[in-house]
N, C-alpha and C positions, 0 to 999 in steps of 0.2 A: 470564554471559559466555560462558559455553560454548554456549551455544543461538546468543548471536550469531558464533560462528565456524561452529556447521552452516550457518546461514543464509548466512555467508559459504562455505561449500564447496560451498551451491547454483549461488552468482551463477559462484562459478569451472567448475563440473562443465556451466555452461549455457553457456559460452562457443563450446561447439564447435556449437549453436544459431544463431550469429550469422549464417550468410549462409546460410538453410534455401533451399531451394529449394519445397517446399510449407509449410501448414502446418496444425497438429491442433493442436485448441483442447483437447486432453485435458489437456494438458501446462499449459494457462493455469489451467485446472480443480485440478489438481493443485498448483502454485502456491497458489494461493486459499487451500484447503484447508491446507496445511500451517504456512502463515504464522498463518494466523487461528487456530489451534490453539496452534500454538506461541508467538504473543504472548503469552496468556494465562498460560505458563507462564515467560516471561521477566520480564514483572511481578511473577507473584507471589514469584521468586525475587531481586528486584533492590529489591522495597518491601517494606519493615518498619514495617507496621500494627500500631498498638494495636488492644486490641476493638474500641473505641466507632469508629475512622478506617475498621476492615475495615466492617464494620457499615454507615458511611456510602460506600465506596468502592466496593466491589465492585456495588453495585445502579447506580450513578452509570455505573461502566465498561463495565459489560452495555448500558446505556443507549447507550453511548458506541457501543460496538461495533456495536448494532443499526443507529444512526445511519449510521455508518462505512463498513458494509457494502455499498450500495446504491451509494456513491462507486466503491469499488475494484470490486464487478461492472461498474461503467459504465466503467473503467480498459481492466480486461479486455477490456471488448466493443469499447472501441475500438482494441484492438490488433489482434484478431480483422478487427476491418473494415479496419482500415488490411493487414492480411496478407493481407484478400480481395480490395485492390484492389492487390495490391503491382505485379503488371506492370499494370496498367492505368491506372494513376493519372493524371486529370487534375486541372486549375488547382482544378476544383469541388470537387470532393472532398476533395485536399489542404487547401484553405482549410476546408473544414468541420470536418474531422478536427482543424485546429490551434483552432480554433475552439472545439471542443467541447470537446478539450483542456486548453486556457485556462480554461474554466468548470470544469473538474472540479480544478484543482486550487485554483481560489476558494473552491470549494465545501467542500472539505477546511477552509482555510483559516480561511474563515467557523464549520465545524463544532467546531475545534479553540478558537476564541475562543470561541464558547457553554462550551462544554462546559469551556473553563479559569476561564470565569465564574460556572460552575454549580458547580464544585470549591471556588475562590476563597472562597465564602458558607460552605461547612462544613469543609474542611481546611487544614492549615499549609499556605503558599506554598511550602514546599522540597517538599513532599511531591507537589503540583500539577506543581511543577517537572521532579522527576524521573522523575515518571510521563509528560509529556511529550518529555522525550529521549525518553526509551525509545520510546514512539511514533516519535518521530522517525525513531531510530536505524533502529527496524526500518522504519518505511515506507520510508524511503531503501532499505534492502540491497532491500527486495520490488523497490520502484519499478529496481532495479540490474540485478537478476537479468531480472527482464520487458523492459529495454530492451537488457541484455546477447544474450539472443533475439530480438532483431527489428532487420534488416538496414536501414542509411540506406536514404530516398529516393533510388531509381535517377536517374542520370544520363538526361539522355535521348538514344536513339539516334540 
């Protein structure tokens, strides 16, 4: 619980991010970095594995994570593009951006049902359960903080 109030003192500390005028993709980087470390340690302090569950859990969540990974860089990179075309932006672009958008969070989606199917065959359903909040929980504050930093679509002149 306490990891998820840092992560909640990111999304507030990021708010003064919201209407950037450039922007540095270190800062996306750094995000990334933090979250994906820090899940791992939200897990293991919020499930209470037997041997034989850690045994089967923990190779399962690495899997998980590997999977995962490649989603949320494609997350990033499209906030990155969307902030590279932030004054420029036309009809093109924006529809590709929502576009691609849309797919990435199928794709999550799609990832999360595998992988609650893969859990499903070797652990208790609570335990599948509450490893997914937790996912949840935290994708949301991530997915909070990164849109917390990044300014609506301008109006047009």
């Amino acid at each position: 619980m306490k990891t998820l109030i840092i992560l909640f003192t990111l999304l507030i500390s990021s708010l003064s991010f919201a209407q950037i005028e450039s922007f540095d993709s270190t800062y996306i980087d750094g995000l990334k970095k933090d979250v994906g470390g820090t899940f791992k340690e939200i897990v293991k302090s919020n499930l209470i594995l037997t041997e034989d569950e850690a045994k089967v859990f923990w190779p399962v969540f690495d899997e998980y994570m590997a999977a995962r990974s490649p989603i949320f860089d494609q997350r990033a990179n499209l906030t990155e593009e969307y902030m590279m075309n932030y004054y420029g932006m036309d009809d093109v672009t924006a529809k590709d951006l929502i576009n691609k958008t849309m797919m990435s969070y199928q794709e999550l989606l799609d990832l999360r049902q595998e992988f609650i199917n893969k859990m499903f065959e070797k652990l208790p359903a609570q335990l599948v359960g509450k490893f997914f909040q937790l996912d949840n929980r935290v994708t949301t504050v991530a997915d909070l903080v990164r849109m917390s930093s990044t300014p609506l679509v301008r109006d047009k002149e």
